[in-house]
TIBA-721810 format. One record per residue: residue number from 0; residue in one letter; x, y, z of N, C-alpha, C, CB in turn. Coordinates in Angstrom, 2 decimals. Glycine has a CB too. Layout:
<pts>
   seq   type      n.px      n.py      n.pz     ca.px     ca.py     ca.pz      c.px      c.py      c.pz     cb.px     cb.py     cb.pz
   NUM      A         X         Y         Z         X         Y         Z         X         Y         Z         X         Y         Z
...
</pts>
This chain:
<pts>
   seq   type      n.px      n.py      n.pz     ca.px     ca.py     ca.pz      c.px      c.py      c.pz     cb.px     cb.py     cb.pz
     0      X     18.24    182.35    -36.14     17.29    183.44    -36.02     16.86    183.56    -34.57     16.06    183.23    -36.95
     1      X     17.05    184.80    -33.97     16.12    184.98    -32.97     15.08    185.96    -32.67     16.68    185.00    -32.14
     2      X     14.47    185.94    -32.69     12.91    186.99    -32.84     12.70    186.83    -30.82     10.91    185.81    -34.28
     3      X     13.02    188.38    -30.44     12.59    188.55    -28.96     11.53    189.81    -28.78     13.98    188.85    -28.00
     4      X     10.36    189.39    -27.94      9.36    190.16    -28.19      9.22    191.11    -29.19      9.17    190.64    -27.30
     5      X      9.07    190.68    -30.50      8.78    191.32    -31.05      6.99    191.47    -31.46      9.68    191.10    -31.77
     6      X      6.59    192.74    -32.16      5.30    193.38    -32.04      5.72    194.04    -33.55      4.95    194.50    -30.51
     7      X      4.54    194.01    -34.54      4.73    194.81    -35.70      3.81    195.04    -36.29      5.46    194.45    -36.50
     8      X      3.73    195.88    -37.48      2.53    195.72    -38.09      2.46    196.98    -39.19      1.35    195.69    -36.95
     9      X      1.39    197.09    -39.47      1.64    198.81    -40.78      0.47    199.38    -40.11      1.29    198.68    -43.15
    10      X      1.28    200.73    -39.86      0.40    201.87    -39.58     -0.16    201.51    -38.03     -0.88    202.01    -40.82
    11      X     -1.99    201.98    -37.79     -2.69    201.30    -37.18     -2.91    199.86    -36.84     -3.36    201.64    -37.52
    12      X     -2.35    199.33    -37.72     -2.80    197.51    -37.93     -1.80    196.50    -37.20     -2.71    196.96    -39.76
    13      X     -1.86    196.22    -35.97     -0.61    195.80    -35.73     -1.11    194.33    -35.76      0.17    196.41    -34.39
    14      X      0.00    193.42    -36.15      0.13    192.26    -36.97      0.47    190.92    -35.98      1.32    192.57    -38.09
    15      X      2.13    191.15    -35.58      2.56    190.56    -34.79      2.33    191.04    -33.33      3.66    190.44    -35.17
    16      X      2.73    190.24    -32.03      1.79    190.75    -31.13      2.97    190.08    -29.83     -0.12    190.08    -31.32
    17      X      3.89    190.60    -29.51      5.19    190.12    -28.40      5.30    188.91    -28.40      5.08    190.44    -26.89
    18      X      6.15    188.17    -29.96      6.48    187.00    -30.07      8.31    186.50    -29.75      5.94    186.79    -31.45
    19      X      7.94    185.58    -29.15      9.84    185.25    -29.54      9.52    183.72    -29.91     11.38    185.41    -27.81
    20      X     10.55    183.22    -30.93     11.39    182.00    -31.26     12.50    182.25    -31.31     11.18    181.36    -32.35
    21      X     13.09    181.19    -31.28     14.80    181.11    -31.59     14.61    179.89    -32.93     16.03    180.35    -29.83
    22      X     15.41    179.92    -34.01     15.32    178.94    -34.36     16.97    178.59    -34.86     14.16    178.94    -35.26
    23      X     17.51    177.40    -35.04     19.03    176.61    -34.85     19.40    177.18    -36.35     19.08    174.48    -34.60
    24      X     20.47    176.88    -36.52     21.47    177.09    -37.94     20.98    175.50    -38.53     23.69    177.31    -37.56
    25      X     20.56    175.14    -39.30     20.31    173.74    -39.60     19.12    173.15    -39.60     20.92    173.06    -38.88
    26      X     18.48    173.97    -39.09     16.48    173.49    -38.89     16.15    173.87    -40.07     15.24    174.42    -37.61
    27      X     14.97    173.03    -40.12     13.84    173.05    -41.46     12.79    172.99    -40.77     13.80    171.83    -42.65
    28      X     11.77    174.51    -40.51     10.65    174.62    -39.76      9.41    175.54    -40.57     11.13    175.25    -38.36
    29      X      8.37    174.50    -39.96      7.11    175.27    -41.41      6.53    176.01    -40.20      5.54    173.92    -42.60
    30      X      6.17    177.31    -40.80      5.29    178.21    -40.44      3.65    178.04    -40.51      5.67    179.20    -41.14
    31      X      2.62    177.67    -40.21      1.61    177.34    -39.89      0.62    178.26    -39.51      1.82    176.61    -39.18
    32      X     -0.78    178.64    -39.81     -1.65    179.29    -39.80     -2.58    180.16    -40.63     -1.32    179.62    -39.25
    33      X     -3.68    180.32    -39.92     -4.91    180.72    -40.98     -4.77    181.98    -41.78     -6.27    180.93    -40.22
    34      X     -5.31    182.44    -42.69     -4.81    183.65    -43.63     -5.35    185.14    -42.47     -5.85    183.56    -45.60
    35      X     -3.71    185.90    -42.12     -4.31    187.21    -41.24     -3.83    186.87    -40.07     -5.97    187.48    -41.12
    36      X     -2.61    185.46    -39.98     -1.94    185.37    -38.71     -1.20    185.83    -37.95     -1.59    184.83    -38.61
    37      X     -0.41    186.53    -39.34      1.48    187.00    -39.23      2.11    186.15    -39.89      2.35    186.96    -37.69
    38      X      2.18    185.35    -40.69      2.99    184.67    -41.26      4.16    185.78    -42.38      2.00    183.54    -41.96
    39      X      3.31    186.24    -42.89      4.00    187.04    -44.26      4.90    188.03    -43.49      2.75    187.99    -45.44
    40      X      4.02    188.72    -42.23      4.99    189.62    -41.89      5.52    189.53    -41.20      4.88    190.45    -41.74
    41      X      5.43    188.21    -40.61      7.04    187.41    -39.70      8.45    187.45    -40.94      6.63    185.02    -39.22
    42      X      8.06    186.79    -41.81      9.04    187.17    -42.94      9.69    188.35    -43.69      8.64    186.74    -43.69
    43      X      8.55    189.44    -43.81      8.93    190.38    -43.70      9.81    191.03    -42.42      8.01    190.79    -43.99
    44      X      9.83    190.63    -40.92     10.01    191.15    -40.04     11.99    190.45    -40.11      8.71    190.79    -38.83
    45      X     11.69    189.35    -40.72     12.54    188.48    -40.70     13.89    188.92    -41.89     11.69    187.14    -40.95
    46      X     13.39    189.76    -42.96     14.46    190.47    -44.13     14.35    191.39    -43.53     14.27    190.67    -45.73
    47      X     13.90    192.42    -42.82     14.27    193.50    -42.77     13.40    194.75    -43.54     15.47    193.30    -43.15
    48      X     12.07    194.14    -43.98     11.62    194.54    -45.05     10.22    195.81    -43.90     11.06    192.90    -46.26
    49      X     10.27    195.42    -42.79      8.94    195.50    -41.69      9.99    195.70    -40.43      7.70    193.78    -41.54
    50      X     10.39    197.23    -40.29     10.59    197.25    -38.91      9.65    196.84    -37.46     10.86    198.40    -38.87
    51      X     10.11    196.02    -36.65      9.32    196.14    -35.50      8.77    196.85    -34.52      9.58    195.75    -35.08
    52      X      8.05    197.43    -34.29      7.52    198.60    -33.06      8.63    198.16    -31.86      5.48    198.33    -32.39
    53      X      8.15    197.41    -31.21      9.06    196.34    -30.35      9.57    195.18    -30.61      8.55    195.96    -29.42
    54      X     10.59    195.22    -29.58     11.51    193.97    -29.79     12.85    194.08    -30.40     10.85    193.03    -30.61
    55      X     13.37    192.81    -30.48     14.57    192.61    -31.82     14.84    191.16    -32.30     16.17    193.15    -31.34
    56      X     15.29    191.37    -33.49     15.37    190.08    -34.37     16.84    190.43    -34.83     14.09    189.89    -35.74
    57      X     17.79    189.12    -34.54     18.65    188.78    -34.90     18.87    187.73    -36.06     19.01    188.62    -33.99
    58      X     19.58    187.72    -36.92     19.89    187.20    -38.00     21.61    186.50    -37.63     19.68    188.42    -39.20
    59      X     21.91    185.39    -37.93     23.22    184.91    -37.31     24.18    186.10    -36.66     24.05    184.14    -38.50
    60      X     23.52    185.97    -35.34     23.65    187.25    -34.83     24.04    188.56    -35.02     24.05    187.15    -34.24
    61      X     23.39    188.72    -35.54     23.74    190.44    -36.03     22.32    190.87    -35.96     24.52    190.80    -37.85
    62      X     22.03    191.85    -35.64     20.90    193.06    -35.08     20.09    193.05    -36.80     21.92    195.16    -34.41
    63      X     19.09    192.74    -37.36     19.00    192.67    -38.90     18.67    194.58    -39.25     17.39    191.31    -39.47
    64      X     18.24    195.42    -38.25     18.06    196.23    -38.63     19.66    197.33    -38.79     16.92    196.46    -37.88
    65      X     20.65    196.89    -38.85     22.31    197.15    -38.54     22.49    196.65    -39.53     23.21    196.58    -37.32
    66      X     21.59    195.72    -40.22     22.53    195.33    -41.56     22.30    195.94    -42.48     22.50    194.10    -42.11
    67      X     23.41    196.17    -43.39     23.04    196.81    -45.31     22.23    195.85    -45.79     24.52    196.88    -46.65
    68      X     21.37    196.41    -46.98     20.50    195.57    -47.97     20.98    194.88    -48.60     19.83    196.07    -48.78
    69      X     22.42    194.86    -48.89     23.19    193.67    -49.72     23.71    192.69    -49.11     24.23    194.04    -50.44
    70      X     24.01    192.69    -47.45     24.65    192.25    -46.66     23.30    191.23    -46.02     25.44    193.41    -45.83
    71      X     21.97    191.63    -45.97     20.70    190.90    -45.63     20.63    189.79    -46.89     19.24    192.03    -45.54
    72      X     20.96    190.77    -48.02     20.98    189.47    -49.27     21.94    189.01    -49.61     20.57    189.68    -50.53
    73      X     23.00    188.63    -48.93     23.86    187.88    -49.11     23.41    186.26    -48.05     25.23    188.82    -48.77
    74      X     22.98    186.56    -46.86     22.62    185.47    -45.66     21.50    185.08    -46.20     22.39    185.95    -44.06
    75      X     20.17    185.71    -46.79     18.65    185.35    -46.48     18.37    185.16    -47.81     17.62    186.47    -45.70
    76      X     18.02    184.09    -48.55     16.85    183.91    -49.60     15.74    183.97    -49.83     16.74    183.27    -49.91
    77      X     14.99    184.50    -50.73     13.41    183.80    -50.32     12.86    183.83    -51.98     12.13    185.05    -48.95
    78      X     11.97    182.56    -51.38     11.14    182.33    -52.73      9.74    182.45    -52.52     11.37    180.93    -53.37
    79      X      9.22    183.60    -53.04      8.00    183.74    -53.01      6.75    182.55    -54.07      8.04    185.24    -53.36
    80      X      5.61    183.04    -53.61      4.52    182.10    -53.89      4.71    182.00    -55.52      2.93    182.70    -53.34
    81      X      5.02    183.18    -56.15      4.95    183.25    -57.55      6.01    184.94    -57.91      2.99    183.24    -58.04
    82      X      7.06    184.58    -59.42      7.49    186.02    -60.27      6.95    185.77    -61.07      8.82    186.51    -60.70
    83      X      6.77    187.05    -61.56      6.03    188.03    -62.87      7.48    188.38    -63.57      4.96    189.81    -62.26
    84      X      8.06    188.20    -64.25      8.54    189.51    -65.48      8.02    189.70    -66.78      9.96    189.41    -65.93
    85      X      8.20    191.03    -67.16      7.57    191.52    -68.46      8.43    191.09    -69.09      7.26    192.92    -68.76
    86      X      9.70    191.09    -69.21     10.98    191.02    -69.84     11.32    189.51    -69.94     12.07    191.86    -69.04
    87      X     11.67    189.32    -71.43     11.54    187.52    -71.90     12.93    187.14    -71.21     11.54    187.03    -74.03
    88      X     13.30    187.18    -70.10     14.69    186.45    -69.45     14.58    185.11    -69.41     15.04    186.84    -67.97
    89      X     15.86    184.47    -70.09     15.71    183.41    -70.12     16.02    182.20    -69.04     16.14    183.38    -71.01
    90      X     16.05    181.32    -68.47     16.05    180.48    -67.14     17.71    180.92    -66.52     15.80    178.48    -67.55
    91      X     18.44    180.89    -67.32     19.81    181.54    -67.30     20.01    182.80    -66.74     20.29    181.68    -68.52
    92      X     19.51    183.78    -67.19     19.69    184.94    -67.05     19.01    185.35    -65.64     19.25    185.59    -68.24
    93      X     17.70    184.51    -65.29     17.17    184.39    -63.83     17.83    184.35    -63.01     16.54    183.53    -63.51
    94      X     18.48    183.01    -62.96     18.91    182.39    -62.06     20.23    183.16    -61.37     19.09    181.09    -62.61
    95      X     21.10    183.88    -62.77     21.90    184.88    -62.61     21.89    186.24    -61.57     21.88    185.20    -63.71
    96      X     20.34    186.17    -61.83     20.32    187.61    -61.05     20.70    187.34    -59.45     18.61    188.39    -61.17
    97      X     20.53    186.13    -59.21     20.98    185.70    -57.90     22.43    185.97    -57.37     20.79    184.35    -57.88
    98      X     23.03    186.24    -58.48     24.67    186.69    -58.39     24.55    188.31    -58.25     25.73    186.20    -59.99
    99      X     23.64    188.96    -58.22     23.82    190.54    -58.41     24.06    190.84    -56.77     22.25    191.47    -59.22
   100      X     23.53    190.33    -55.88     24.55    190.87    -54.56     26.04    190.33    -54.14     23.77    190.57    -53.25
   101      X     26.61    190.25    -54.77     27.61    189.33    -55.06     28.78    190.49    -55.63     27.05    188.04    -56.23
   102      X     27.81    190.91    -57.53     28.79    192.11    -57.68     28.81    193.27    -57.29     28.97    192.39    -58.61
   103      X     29.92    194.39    -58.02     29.78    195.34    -57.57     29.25    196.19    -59.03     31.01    195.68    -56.74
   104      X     28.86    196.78    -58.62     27.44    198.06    -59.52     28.69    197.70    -60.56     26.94    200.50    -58.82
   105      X     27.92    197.51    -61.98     27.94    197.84    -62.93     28.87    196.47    -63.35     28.29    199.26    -63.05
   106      X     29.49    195.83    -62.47     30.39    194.60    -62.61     29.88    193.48    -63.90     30.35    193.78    -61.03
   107      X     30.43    193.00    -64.50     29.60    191.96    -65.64     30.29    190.27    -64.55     30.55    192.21    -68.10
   108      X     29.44    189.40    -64.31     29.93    188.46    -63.91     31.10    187.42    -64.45     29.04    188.05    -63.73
   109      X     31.84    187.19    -63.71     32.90    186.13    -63.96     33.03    184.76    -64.16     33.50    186.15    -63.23
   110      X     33.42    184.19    -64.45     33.67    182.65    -64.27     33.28    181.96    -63.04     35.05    182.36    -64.39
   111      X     33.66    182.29    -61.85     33.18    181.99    -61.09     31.70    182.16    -60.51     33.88    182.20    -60.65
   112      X     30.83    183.35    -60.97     29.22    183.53    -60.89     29.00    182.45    -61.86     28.48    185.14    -61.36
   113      X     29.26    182.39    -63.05     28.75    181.53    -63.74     29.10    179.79    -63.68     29.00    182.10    -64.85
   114      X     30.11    179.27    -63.09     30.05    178.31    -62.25     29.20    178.00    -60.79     31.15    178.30    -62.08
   115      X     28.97    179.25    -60.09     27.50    179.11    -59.47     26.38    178.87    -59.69     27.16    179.74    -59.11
   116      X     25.97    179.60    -60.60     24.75    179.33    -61.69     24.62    178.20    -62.26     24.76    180.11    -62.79
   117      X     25.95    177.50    -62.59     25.58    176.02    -63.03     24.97    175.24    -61.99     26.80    175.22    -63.48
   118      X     25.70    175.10    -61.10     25.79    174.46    -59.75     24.22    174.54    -59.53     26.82    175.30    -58.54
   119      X     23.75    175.73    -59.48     22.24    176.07    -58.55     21.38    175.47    -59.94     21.79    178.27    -57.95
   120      X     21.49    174.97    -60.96     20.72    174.98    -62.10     20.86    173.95    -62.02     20.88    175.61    -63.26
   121      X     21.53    173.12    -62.01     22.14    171.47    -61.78     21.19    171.08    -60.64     24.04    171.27    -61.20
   122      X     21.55    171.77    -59.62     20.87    171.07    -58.47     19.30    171.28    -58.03     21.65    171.42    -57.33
   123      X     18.82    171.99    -58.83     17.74    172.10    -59.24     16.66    171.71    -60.21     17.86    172.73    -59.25
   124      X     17.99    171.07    -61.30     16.95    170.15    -62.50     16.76    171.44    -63.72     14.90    169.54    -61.63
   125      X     17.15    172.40    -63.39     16.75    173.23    -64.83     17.49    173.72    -65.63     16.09    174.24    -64.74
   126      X     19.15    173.07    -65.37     20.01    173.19    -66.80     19.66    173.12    -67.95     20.82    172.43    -66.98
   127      X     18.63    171.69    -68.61     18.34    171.32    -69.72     17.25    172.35    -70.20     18.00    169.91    -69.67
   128      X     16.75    173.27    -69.50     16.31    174.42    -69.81     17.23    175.78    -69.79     15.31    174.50    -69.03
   129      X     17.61    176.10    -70.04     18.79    177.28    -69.17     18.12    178.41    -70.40     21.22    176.84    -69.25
   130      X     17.96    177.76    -72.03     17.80    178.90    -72.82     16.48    179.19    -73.49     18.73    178.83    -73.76
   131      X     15.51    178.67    -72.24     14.30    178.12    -72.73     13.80    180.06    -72.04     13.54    176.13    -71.85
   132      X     12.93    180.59    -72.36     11.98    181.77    -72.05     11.46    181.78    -70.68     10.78    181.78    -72.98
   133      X     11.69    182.34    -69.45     10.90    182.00    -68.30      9.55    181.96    -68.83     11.04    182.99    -67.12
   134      X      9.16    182.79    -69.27      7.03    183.26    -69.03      6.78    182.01    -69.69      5.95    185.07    -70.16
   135      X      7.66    181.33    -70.50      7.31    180.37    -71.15      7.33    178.69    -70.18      8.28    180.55    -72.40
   136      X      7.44    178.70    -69.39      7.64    177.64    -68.36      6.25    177.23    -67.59      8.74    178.20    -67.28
   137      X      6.59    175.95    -67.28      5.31    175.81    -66.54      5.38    176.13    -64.70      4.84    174.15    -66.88
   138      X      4.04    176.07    -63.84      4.25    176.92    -63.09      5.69    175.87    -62.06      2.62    177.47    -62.38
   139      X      5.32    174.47    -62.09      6.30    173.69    -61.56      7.89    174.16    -61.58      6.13    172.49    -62.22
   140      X      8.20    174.18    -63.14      9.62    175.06    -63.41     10.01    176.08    -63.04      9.86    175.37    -64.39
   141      X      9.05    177.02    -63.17      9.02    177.96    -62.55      9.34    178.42    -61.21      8.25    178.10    -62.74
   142      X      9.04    177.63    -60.06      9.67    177.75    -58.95     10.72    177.09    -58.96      9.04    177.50    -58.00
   143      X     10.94    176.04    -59.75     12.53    175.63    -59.39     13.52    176.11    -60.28     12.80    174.11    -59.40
   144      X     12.91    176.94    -60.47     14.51    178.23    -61.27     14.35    179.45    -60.29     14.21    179.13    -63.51
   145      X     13.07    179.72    -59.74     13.01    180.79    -58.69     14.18    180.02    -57.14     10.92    181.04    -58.24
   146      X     14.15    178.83    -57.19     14.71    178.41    -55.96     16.40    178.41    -56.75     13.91    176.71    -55.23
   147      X     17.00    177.91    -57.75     17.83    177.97    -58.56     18.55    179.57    -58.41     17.16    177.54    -59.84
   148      X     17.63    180.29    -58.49     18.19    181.56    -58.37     18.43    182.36    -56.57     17.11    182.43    -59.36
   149      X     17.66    181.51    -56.08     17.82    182.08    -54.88     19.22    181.06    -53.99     16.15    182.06    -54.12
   150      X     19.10    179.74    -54.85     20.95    179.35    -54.18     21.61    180.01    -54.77     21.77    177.87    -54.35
   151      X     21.86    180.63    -55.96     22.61    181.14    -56.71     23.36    182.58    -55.77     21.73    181.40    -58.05
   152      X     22.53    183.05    -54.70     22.96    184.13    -53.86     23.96    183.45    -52.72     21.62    184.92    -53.20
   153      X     23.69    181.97    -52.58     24.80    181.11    -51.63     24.27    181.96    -50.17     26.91    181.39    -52.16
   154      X     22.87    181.71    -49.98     22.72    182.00    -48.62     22.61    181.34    -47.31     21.94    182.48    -48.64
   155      X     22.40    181.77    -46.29     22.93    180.60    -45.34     21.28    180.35    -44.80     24.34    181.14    -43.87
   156      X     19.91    181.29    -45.00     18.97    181.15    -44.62     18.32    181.30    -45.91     18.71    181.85    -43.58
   157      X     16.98    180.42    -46.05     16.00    180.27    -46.92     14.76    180.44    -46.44     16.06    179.18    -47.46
   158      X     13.96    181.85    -46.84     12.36    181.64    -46.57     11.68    181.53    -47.57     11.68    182.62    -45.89
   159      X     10.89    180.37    -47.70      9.93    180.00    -48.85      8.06    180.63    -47.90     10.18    177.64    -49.27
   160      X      7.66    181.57    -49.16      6.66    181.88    -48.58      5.33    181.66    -49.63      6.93    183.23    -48.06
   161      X      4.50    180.26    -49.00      4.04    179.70    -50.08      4.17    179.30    -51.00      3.66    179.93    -50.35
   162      X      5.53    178.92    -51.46      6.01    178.88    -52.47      5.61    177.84    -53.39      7.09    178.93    -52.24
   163      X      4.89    176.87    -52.72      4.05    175.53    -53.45      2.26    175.34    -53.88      4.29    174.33    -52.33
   164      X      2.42    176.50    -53.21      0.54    176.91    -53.19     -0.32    176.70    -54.40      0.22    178.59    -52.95
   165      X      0.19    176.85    -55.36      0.23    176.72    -56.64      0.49    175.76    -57.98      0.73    177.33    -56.63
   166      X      1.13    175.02    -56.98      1.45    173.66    -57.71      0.95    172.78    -57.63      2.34    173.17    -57.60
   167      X      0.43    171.13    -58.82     -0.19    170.23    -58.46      0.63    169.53    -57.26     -0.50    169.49    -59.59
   168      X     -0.03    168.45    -56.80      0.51    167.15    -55.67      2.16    167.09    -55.96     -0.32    165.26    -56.10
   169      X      2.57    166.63    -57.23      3.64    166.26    -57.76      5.13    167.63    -57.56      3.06    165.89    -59.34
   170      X      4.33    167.74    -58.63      5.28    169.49    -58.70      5.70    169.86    -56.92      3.77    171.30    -59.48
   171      X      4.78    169.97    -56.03      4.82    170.25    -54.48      5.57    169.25    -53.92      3.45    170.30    -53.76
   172      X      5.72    168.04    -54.28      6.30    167.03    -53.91      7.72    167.23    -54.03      5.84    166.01    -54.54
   173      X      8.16    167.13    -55.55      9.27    167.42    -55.81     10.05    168.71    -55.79      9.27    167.02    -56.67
   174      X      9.58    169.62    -55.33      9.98    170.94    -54.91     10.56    171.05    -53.47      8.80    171.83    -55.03
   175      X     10.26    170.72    -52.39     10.24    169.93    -51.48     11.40    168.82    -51.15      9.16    169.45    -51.69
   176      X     11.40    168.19    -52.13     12.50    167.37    -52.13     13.94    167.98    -52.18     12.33    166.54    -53.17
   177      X     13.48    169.11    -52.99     14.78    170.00    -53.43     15.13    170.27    -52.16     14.60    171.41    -54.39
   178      X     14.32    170.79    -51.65     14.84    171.88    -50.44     15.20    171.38    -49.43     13.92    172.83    -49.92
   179      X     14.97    170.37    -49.55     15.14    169.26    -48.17     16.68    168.58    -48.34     13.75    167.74    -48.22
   180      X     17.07    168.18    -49.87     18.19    168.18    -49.72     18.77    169.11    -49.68     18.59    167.64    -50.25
   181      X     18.42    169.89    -50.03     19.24    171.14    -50.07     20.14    171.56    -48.17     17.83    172.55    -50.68
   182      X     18.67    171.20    -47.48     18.99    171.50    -45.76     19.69    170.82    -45.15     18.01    171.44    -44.86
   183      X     19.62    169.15    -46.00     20.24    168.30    -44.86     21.55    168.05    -45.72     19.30    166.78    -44.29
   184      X     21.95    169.01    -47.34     23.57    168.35    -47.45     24.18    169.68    -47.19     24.18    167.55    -49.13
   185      X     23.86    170.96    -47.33     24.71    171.93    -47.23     24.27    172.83    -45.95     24.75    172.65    -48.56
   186      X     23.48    171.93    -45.00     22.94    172.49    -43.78     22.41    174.02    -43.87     24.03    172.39    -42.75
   187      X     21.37    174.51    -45.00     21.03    175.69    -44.93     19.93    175.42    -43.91     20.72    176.35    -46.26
   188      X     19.46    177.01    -43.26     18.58    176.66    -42.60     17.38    177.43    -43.36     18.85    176.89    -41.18
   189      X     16.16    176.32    -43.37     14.59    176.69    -43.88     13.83    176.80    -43.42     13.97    176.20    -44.48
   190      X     13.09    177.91    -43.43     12.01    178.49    -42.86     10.52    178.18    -44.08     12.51    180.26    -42.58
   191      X      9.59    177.72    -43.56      8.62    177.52    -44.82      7.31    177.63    -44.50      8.73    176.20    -45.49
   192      X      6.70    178.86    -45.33      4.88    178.93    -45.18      4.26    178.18    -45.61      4.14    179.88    -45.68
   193      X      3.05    177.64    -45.25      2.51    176.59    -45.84      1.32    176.28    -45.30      3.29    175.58    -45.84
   194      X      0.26    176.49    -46.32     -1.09    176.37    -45.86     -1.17    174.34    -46.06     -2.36    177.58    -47.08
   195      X     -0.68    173.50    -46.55     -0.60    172.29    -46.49      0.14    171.69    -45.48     -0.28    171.95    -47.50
   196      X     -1.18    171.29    -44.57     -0.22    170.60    -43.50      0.45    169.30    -43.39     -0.81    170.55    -42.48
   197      X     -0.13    168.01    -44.25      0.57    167.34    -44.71      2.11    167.57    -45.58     -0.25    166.90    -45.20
   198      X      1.78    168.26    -46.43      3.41    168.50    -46.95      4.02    168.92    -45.72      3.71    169.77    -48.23
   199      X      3.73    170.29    -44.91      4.94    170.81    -44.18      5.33    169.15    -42.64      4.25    172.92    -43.31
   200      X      4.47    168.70    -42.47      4.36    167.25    -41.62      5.36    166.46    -42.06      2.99    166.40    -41.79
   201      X      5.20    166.25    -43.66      6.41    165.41    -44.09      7.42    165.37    -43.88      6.67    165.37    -44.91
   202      X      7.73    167.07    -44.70      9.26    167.45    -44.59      9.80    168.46    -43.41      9.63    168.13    -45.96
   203      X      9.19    169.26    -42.54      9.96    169.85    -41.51      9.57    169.21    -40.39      9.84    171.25    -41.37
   204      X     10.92    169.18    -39.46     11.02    168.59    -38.45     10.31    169.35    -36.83     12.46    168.35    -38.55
   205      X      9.89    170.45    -37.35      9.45    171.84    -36.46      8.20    172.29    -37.00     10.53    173.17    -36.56
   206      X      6.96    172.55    -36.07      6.08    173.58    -36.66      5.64    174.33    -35.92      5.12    173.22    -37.27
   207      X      5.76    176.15    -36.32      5.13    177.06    -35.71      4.01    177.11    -35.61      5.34    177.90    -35.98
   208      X      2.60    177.29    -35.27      1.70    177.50    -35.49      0.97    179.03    -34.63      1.30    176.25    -35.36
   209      X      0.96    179.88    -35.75      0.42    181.27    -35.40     -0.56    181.68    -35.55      0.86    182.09    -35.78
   210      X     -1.68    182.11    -34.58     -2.84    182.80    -34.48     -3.12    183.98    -33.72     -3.59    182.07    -34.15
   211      X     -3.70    184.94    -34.70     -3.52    186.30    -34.24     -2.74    187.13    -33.39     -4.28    186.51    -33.90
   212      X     -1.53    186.64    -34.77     -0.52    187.71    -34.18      0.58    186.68    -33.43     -1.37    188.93    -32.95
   213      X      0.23    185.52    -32.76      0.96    184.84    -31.36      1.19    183.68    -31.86      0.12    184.68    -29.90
   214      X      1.92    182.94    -30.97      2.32    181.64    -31.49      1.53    181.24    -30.49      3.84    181.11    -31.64
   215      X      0.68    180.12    -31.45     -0.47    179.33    -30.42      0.33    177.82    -29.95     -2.25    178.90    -31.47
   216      X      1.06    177.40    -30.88      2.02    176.30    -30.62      3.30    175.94    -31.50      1.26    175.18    -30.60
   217      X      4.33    175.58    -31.09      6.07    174.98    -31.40      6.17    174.03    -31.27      7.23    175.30    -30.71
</pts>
């Protein structure tokens, strides 16, 4: 990733404020700071989701605003703080959807999506659930079928945004663990929000720390 002066924000409100990092193919770095820093919409700035006023952000080098929306979700994961569905999908069928940039419109998946899906369900701990009800899960499981589904896209970048905020000591612990192997056997690179500075201390080797708008320290 490289973020060069970039500046952003919605509307009137501008957010970010002429930041650059670079960060390596292989780093695991927590994002750091008080609520109203830029964190969310560094990430946003970071999918493509939040054009920048100024600047540019590269994605394994490529310009991210040059890329297609399927082509951003093929490289970038992210697991947000918490999903909602209305619809009783079962841990299976989740984790699946992680294969939908993968096919093509209307495609039913193959043998090989569904040998992915094992893989990301395996390495996540939530096979022995696969036909269990998401809404029906606890919130712990719950992110690790949300992370399950987001290897399931086989991306080369991961942003977790808060994604533990919510969980007891344990659950945060072992979530964490996931991702960590996850960085150091298949060298993805992780990006991670995190109002716990002990957890992000533990496990990333890097910390941003952003205040209003700027990076106050790397």
């Amino acid at each position: 990733v490289a973020v060069t002066n970039v500046s952003a924000g919605y509307r009137d409100n501008p957010v970010l404020r002429d930041i650059s990092l670079a960060i390596a193919e292989g780093e695991m770095v927590g994002v750091l700071g008080p609520n109203g820093a830029g964190k969310t919409t560094l990430f946003r700035v970071l999918t493509g989701l939040c054009q920048p006023t100024v600047g540019t952000v590269h994605v394994f080098g490529r310009d991210i605003r040059r890329m297609p929306a399927q082509e951003r979700a093929r490289l970038i994961g992210v697991v947000p703080q918490e999903v909602d569905t209305p619809v009783a999908f079962t841990v299976e069928e989740i984790v699946m959807l992680g294969r939908a940039v993968a096919l093509r419109r209307w495609a039913q998946p193959g043998a090989a999506d569904r040998g992915i899906v094992d893989r990301a369900m395996a390495y996540t701990h939530v096979a022995d659930i696969r036909q269990r009800p998401f809404t029906n899960l606890s919130g712990g499981e719950k992110q690790r079928v949300i992370v399950a589904m987001a290897l399931a896209q086989e991306p080369r970048l991961i942003l977790m945004d808060e994604a533990t905020s919510h969980l007891d000591i344990n659950h945060r612990f072992e979530l964490m663990q996931i991702i960590e192997r996850l960085n150091v056997d298949q060298g993805v690179t992780v990006v991670i929000i995190s109002h716990d500075l002990n957890l992000a201390g533990d496990f990333c080797r890097r910390l941003i720390l952003l205040d209003h708008g700027r990076i106050a320290a790397d």
